[in-house]
NUSE-90359 format. One record per residue: residue number from 1; residue in one letter; x, y, z of N, C-alpha, C in turn. Coordinates in steps of 0.1 Angstrom, whole numbers, plus 5000, padded with zeros to 4 digits. Example, Ala and Ser with C-alpha at 12.3 -4.5 7.8 and 13.67 -1.06 7.14 Angstrom:
2
- 1 / a / 5132 / 4943 / 5078 / 5123 / 4955 / 5078 / 5132 / 4967 / 5078
- 2 / s / 5128 / 4978 / 5071 / 5137 / 4989 / 5071 / 5129 / 5000 / 5079
***
This chain:
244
- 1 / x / 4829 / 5152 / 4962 / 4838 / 5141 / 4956 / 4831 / 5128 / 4956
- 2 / x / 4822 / 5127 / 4964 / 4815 / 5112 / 4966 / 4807 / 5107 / 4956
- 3 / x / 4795 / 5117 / 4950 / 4792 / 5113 / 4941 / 4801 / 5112 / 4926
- 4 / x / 4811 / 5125 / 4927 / 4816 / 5123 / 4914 / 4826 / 5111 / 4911
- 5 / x / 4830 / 5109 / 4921 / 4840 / 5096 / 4923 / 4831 / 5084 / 4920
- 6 / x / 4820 / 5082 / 4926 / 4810 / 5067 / 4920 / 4812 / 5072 / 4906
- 7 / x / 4804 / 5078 / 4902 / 4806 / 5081 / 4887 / 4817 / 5075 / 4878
- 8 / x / 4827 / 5081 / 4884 / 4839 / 5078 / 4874 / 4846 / 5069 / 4876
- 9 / x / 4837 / 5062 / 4888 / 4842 / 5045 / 4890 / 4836 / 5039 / 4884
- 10 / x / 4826 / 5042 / 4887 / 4817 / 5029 / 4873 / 4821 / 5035 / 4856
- 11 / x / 4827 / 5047 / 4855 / 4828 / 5048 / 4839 / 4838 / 5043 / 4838
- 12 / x / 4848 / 5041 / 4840 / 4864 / 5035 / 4839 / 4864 / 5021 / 4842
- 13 / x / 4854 / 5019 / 4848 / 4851 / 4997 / 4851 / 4842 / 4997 / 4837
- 14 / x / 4834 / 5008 / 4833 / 4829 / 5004 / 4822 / 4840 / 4997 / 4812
- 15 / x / 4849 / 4999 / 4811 / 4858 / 4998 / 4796 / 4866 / 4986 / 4803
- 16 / x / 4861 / 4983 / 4817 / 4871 / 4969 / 4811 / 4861 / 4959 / 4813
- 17 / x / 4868 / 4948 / 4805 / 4861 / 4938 / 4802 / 4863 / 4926 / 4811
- 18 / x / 4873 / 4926 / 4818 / 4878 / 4917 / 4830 / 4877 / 4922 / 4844
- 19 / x / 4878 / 4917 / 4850 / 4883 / 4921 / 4866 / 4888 / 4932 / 4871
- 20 / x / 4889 / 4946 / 4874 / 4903 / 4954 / 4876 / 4906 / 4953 / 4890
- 21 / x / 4919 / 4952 / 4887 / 4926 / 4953 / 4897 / 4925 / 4967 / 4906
- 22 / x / 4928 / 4968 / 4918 / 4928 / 4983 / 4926 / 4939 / 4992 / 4921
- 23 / x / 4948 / 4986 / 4919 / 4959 / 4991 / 4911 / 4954 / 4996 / 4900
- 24 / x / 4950 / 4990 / 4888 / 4947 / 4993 / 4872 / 4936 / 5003 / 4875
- 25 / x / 4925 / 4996 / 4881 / 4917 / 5009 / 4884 / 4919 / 5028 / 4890
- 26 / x / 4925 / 5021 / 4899 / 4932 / 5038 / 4905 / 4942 / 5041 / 4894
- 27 / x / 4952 / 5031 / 4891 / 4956 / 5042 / 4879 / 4950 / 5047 / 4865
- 28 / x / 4938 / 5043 / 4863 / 4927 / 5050 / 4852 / 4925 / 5066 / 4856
- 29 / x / 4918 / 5060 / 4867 / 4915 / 5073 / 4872 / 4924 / 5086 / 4874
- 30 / x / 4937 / 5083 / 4881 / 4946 / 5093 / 4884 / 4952 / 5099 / 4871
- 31 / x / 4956 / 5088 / 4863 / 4966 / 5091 / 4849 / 4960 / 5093 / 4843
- 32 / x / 4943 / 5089 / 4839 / 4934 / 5092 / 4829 / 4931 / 5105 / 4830
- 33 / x / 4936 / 5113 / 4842 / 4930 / 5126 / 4839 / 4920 / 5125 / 4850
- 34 / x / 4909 / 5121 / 4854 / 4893 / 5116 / 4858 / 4897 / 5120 / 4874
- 35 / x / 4903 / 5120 / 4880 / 4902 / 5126 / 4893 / 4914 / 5129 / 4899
- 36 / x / 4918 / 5143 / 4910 / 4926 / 5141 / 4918 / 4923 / 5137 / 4929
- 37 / x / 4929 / 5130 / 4934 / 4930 / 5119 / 4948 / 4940 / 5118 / 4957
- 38 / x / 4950 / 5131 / 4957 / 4959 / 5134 / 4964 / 4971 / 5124 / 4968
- 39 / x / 4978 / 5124 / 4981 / 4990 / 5114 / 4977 / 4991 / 5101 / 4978
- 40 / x / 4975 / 5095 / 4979 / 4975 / 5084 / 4988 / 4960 / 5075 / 4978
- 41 / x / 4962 / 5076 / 4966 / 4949 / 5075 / 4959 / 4941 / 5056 / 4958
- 42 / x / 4956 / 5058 / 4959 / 4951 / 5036 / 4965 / 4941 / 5035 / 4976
- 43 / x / 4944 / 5042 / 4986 / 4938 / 5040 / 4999 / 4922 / 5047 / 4997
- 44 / x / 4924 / 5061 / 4991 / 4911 / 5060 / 4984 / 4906 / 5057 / 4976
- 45 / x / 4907 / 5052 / 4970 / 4898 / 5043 / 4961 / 4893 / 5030 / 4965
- 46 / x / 4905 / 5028 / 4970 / 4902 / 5009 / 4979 / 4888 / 5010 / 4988
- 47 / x / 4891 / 5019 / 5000 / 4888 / 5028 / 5010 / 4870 / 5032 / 5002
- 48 / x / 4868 / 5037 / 4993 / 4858 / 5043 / 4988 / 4847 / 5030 / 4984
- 49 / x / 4854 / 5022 / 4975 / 4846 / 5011 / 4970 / 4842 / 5000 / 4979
- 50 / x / 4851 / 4997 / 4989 / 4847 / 4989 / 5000 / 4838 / 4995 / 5010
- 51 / x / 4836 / 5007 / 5011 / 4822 / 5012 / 5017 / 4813 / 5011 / 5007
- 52 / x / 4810 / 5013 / 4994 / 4802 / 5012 / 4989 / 4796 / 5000 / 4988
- 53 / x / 4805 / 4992 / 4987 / 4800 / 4975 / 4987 / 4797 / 4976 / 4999
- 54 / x / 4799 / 4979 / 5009 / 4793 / 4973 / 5022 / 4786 / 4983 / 5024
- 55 / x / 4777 / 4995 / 5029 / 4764 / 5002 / 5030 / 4756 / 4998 / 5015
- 56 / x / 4759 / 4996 / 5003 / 4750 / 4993 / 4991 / 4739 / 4981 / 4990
- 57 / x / 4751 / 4974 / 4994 / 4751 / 4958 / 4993 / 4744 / 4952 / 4981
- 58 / x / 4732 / 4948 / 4975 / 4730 / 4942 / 4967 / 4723 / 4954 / 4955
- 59 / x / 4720 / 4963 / 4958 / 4716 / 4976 / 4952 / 4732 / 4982 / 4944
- 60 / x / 4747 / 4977 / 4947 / 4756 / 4984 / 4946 / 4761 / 4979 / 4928
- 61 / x / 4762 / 4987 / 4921 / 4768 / 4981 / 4905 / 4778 / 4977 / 4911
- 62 / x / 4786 / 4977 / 4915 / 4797 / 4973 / 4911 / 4798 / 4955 / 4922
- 63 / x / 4806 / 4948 / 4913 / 4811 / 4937 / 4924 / 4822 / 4929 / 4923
- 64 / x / 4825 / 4922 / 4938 / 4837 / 4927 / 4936 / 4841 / 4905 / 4935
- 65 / x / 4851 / 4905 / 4927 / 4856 / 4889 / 4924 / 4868 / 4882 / 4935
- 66 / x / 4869 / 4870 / 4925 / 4879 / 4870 / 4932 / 4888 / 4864 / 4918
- 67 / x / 4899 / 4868 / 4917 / 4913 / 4858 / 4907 / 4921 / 4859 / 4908
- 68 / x / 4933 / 4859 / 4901 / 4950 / 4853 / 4904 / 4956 / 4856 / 4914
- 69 / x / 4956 / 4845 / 4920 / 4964 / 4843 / 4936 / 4954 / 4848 / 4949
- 70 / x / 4945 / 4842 / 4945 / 4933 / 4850 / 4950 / 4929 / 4867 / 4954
- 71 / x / 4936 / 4873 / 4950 / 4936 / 4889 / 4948 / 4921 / 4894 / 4944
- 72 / x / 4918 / 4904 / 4948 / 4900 / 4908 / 4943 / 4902 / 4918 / 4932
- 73 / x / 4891 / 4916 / 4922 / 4892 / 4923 / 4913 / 4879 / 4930 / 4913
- 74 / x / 4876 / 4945 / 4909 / 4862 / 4946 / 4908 / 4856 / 4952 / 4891
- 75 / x / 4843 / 4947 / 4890 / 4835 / 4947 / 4879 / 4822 / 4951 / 4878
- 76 / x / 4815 / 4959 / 4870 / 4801 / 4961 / 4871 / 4792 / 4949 / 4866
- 77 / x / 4785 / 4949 / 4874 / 4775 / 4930 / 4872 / 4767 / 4937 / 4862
- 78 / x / 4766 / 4948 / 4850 / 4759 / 4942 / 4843 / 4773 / 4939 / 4830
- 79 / x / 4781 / 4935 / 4832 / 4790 / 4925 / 4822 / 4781 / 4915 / 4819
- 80 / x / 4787 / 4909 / 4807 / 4785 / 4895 / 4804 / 4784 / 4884 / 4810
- 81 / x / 4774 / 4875 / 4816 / 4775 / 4867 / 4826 / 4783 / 4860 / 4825
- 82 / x / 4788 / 4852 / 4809 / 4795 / 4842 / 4810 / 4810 / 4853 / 4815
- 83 / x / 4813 / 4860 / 4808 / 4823 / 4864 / 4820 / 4830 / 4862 / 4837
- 84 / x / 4812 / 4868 / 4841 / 4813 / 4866 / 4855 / 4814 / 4855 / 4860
- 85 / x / 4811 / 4843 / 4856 / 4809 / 4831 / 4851 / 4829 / 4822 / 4860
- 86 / x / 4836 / 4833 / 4848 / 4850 / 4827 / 4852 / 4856 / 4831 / 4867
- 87 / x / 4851 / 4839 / 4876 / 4858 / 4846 / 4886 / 4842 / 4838 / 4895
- 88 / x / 4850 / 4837 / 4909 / 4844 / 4833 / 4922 / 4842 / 4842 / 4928
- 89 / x / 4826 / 4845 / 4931 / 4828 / 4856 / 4941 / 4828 / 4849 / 4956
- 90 / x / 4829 / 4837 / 4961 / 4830 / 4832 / 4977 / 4848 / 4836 / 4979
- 91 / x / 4849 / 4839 / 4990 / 4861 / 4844 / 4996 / 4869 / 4831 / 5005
- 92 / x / 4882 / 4829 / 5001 / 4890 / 4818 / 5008 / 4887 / 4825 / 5021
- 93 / x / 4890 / 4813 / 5032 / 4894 / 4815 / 5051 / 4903 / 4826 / 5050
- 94 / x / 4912 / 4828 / 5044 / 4925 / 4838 / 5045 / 4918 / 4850 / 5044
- 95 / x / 4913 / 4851 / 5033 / 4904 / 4867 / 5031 / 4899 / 4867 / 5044
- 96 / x / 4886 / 4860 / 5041 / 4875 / 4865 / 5053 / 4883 / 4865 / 5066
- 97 / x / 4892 / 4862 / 5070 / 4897 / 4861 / 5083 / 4908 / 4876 / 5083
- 98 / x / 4914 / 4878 / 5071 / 4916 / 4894 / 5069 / 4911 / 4903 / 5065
- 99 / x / 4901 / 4903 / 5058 / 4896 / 4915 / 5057 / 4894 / 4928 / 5058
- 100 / x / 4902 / 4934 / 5054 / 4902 / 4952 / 5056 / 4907 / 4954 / 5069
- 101 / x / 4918 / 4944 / 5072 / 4930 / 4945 / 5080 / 4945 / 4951 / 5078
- 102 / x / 4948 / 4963 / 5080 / 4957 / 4966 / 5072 / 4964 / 4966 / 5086
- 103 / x / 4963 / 4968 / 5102 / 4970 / 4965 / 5114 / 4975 / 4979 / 5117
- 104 / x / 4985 / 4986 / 5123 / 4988 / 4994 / 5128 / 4998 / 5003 / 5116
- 105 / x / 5002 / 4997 / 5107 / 5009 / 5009 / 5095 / 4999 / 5008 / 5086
- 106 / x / 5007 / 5022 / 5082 / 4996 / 5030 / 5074 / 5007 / 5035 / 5062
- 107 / x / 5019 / 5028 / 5058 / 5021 / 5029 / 5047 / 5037 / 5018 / 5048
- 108 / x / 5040 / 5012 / 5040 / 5054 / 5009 / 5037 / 5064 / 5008 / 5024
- 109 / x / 5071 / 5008 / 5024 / 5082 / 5006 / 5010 / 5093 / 4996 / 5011
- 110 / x / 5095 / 4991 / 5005 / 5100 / 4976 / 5003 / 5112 / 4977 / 4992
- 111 / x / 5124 / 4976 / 4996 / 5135 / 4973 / 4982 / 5139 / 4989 / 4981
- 112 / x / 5139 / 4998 / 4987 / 5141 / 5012 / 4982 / 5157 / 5014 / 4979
- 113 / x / 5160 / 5022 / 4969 / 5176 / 5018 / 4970 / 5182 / 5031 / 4974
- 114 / x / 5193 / 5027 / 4979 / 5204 / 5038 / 4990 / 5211 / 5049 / 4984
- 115 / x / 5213 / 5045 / 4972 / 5217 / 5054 / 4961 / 5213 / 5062 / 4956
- 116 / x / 5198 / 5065 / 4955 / 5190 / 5071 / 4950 / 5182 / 5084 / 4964
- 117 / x / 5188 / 5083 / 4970 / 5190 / 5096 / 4985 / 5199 / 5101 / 4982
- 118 / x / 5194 / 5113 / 4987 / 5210 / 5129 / 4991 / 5209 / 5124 / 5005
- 119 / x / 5217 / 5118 / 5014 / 5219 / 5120 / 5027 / 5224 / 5132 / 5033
- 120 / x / 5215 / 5133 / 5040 / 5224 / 5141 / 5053 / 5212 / 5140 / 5062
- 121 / x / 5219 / 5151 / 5071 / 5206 / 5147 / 5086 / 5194 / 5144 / 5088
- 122 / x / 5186 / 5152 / 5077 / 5170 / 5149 / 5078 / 5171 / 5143 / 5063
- 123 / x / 5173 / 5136 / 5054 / 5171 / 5134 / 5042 / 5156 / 5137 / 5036
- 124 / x / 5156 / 5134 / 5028 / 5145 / 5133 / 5016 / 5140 / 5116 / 5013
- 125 / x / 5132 / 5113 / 5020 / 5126 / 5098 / 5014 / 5118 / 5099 / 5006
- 126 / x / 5118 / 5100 / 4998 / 5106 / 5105 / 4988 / 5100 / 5095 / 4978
- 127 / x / 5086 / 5092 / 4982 / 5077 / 5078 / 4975 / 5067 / 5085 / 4968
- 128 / x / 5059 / 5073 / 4962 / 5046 / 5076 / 4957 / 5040 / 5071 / 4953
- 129 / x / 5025 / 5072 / 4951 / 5017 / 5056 / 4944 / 5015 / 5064 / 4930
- 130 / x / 5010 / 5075 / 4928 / 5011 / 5078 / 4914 / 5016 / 5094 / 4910
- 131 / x / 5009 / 5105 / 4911 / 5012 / 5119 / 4910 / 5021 / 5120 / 4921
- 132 / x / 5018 / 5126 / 4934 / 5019 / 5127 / 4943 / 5028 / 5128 / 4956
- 133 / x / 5043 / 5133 / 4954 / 5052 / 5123 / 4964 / 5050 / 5127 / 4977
- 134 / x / 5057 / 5119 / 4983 / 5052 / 5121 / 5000 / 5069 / 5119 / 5006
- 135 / x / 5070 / 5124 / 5018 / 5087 / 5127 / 5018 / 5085 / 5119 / 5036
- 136 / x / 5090 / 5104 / 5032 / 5089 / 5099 / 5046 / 5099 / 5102 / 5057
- 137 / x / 5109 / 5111 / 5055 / 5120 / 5112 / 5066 / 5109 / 5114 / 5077
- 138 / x / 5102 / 5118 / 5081 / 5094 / 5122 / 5099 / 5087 / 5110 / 5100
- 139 / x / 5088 / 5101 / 5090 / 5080 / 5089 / 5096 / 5091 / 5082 / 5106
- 140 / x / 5076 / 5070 / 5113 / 5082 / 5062 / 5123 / 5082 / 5050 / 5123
- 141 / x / 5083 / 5038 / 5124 / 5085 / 5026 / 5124 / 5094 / 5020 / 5123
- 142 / x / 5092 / 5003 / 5118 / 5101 / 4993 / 5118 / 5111 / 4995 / 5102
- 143 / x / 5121 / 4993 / 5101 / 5127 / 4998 / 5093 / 5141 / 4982 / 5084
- 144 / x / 5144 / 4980 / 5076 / 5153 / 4967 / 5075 / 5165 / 4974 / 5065
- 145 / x / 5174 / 4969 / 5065 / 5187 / 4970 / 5055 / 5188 / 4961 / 5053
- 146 / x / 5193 / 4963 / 5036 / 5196 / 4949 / 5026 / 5209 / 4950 / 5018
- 147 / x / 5215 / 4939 / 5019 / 5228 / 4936 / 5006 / 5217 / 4942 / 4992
- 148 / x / 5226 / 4945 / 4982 / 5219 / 4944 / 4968 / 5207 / 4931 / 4964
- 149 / x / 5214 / 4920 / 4966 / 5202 / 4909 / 4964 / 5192 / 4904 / 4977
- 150 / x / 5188 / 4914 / 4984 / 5179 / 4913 / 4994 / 5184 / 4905 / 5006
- 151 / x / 5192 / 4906 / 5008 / 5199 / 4897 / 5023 / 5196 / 4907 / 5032
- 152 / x / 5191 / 4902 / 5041 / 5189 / 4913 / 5058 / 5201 / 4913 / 5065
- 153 / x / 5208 / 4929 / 5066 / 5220 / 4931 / 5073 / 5214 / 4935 / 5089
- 154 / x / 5200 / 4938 / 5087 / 5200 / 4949 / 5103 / 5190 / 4952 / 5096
- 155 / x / 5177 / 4954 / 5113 / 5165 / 4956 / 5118 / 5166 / 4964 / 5125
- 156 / x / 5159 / 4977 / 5126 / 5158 / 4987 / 5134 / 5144 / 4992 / 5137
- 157 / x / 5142 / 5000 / 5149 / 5127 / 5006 / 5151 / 5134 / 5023 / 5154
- 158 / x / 5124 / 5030 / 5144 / 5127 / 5042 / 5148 / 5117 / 5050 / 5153
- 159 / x / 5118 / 5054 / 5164 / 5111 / 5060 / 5173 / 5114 / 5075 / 5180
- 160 / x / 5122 / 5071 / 5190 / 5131 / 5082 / 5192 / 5135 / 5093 / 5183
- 161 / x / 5141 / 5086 / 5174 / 5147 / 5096 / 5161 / 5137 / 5087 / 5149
- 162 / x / 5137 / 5099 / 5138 / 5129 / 5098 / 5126 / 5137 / 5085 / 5116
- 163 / x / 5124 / 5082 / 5108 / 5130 / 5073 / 5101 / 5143 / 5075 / 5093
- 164 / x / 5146 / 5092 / 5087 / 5154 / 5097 / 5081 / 5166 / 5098 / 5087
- 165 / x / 5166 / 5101 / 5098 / 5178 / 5102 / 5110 / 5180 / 5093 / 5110
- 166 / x / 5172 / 5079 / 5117 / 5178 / 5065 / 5117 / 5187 / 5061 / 5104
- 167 / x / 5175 / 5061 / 5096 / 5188 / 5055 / 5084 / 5200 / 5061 / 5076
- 168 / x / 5200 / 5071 / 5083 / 5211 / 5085 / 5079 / 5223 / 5080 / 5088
- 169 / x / 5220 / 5077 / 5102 / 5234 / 5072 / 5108 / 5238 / 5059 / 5105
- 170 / x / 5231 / 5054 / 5099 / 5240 / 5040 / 5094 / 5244 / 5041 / 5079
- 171 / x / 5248 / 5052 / 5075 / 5256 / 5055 / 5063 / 5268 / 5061 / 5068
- 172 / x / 5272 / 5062 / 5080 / 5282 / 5068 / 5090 / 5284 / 5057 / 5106
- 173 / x / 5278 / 5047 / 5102 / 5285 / 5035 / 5117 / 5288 / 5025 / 5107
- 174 / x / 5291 / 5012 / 5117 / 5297 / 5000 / 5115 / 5290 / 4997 / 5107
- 175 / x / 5279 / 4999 / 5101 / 5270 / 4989 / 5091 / 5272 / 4998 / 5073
- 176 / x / 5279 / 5011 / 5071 / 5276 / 5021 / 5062 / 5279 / 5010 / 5051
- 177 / x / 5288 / 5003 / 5052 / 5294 / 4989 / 5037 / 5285 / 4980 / 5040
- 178 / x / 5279 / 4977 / 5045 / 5269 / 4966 / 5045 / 5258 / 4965 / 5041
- 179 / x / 5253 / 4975 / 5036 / 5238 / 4976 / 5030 / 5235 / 4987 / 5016
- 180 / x / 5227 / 4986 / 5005 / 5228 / 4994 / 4999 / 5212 / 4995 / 4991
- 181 / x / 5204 / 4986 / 5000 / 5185 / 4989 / 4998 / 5181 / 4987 / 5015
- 182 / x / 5171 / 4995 / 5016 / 5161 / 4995 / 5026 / 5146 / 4996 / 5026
- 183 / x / 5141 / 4991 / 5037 / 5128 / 4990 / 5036 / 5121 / 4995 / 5049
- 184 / x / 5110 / 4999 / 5052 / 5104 / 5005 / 5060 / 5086 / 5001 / 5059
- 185 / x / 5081 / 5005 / 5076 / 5072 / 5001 / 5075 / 5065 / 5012 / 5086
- 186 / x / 5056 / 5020 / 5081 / 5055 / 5030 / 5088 / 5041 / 5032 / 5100
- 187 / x / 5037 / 5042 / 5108 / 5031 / 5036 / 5117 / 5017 / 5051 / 5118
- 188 / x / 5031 / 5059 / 5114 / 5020 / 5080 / 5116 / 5009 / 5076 / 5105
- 189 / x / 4999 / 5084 / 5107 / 4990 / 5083 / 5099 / 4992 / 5093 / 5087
- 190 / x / 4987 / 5093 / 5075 / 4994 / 5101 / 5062 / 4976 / 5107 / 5057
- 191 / x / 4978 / 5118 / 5061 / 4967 / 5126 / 5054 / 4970 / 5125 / 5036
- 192 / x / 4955 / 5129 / 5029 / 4956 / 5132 / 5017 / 4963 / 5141 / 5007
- 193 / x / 4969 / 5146 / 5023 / 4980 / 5160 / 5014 / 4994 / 5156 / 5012
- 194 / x / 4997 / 5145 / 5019 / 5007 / 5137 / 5022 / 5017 / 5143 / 5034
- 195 / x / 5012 / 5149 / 5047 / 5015 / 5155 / 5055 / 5009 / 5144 / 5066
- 196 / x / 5018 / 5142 / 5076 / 5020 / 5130 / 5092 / 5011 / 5132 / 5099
- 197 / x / 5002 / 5125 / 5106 / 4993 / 5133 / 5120 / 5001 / 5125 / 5132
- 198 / x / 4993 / 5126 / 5144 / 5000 / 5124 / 5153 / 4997 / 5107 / 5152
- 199 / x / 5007 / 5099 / 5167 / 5004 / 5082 / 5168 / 4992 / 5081 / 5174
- 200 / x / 4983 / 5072 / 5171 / 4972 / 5069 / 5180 / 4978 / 5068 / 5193
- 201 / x / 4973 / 5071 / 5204 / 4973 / 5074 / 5220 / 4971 / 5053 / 5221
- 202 / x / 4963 / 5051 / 5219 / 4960 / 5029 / 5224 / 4960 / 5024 / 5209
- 203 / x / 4964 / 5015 / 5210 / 4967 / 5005 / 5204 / 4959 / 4992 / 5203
- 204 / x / 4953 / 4984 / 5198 / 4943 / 4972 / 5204 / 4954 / 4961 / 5198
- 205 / x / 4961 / 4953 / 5208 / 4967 / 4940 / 5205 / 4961 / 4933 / 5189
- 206 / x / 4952 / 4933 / 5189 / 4950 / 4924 / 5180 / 4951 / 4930 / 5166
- 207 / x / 4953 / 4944 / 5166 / 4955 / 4951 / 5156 / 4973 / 4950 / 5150
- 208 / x / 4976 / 4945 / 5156 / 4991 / 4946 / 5154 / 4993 / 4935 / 5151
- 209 / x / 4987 / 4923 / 5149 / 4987 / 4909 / 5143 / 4986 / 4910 / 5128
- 210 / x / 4979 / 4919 / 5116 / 4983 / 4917 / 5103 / 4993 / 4923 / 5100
- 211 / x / 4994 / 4934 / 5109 / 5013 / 4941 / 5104 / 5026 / 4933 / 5110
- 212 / x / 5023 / 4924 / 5115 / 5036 / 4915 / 5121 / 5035 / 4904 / 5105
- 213 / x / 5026 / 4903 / 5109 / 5021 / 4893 / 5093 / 5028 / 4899 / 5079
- 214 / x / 5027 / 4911 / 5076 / 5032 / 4917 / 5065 / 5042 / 4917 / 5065
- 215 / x / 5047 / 4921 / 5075 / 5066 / 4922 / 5079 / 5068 / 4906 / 5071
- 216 / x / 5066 / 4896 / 5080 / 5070 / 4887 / 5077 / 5068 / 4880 / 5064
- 217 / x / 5059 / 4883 / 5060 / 5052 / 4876 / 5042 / 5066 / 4886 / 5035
- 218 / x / 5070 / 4899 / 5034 / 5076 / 4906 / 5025 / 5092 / 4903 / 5026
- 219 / x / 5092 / 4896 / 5038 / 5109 / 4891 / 5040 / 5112 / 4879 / 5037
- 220 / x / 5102 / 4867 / 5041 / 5102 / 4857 / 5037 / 5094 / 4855 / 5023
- 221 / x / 5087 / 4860 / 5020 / 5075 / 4857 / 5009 / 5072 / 4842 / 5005
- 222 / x / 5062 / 4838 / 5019 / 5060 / 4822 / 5016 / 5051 / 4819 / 5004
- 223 / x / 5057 / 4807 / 4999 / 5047 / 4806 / 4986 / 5034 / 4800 / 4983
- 224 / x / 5029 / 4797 / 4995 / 5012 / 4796 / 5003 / 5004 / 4808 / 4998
- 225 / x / 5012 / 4817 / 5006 / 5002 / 4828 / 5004 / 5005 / 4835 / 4992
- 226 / x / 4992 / 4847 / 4991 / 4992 / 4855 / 4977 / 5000 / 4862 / 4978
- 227 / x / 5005 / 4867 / 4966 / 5013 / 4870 / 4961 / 5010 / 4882 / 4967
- 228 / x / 5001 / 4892 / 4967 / 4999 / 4906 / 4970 / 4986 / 4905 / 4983
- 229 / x / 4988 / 4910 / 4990 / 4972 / 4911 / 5000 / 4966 / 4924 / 4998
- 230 / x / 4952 / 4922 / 4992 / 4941 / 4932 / 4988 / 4948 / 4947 / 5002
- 231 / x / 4942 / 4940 / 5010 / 4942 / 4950 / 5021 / 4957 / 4958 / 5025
- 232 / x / 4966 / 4955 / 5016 / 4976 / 4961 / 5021 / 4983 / 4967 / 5009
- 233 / x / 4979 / 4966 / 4996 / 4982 / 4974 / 4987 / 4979 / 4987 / 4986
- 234 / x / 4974 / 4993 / 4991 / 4967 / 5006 / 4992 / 4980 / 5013 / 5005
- 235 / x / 4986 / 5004 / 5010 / 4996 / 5013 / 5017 / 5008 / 5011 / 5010
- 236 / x / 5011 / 5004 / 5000 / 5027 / 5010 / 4995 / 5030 / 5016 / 4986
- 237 / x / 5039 / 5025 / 4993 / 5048 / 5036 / 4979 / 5062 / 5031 / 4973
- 238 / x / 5061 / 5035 / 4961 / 5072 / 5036 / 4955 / 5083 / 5044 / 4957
- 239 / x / 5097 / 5046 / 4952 / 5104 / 5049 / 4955 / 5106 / 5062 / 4943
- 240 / x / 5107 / 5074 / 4951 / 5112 / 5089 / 4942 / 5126 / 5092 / 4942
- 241 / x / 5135 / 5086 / 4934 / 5149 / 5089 / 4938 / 5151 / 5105 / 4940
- 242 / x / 5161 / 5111 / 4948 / 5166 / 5125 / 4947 / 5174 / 5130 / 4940
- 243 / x / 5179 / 5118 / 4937 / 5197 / 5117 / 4928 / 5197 / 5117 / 4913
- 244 / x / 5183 / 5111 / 4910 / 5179 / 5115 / 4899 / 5175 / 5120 / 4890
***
């Protein structure tokens, strides 16, 4: 997969003429046919090119920018210089101070709506970044309920019980009228098959400082920061309704 994946990374940056995004790029690849990458194809791709840039280093085609909202884009340097020309490759304090920090979750979803679940005991949470769904009821973490227009009714940590179970009994307590989107933020680690591994046994304090950070940017969304952080796009899924 390693070699054929460079390959068909630099043939798919061949054809653009701008920046691509990690998004635009992983979805070439997945939708274009050009590779399977299992349920989590953000993370590898992201994951793949950021080692390459860093073991390559100046030997590496590909490189990587910087533009809108300071977000990284990547491109093969033999583009058009004046091109290259328009994008910065020096990195703001914010980056360099994050950097391929993504903190203790390893996936979240944001805005998911309540309607679009078959509830019952163990439900079906069912996400995905492109092919691939992944069924988060056994996940674990910090978890939010929202009115329709994003008002926070209730913050929960599911631990004890699964995320599915958690948000399964609040369609049956005091809160069932109060909420009708949720969001989660998950912590198990998600193999390529989209199957849970176990929690890391230690934790390093300081690793739990960009995922308090996320929580907070996606609830508040201050308008300092970027709109999207590199490092943390590669962990969100979309929402697979069941009801649909």
């Amino acid at each position: 997969m390693g070699t054929y994946l460079y390959e068909q990374v630099q043939n798919v940056l061949s054809t653009f003429s701008e920046p691509a995004t990690i998004e635009e790029l992983t979805a070439e690849l997945v939708m274009g046919g050009h590779c399977d990458l299992g349920a989590i194809p953000l993370r590898v791709v992201y994951n793949f090119i950021e080692d390459a840039l860093s073991t390559s280093g100046d030997s590496c085609p590909i490189l990587k920018l910087v533009f809108g909202f300071n977000r990284p884009g990547y491109i093969l340097k033999d583009k058009d210089p004046d091109i290259l020309l328009d994008f910065p490759q020096e990195k703001s304090i914010a980056q360099e101070n994050s950097e391929a920090k993504s903190g203790i979750f390893t996936c979240y979803g944001y805005g998911w709506e309540r309607e679009k679940v078959f509830w019952c005991q163990r439900p079906k949470l069912l996400g995905y970044q492109y092919l691939k769904p992944v069924n988060f009821c056994e996940q674990v973490g910090i978890y939010i309920l929202h009115t329709d227009d994003g008002k926070i009714k209730f913050v929960g940590c599911a631990t004890d019980r699964s995320l599915g179970e958690s948000l399964y009994e609040h369609t049956q307590d005091e809160l069932e009228n109060d909420w009708c989107k949720f969001s989660f933020f998950g912590v198990r680690p998600i193999a390529d098959d989209g199957t849970f591994g176990q929690l890391p046994e230690n934790v390093k304090m300081l690793d739990t400082l960009p995922s308090i950070m996320k929580i907070i940017m996606e609830i508040e969304k201050p308008p300092s920061n970027p709109l999207q952080l590199d490092y943390h796009v590669p962990l969100r899924f979309n929402q697979l309704g069941t009801l649909m």
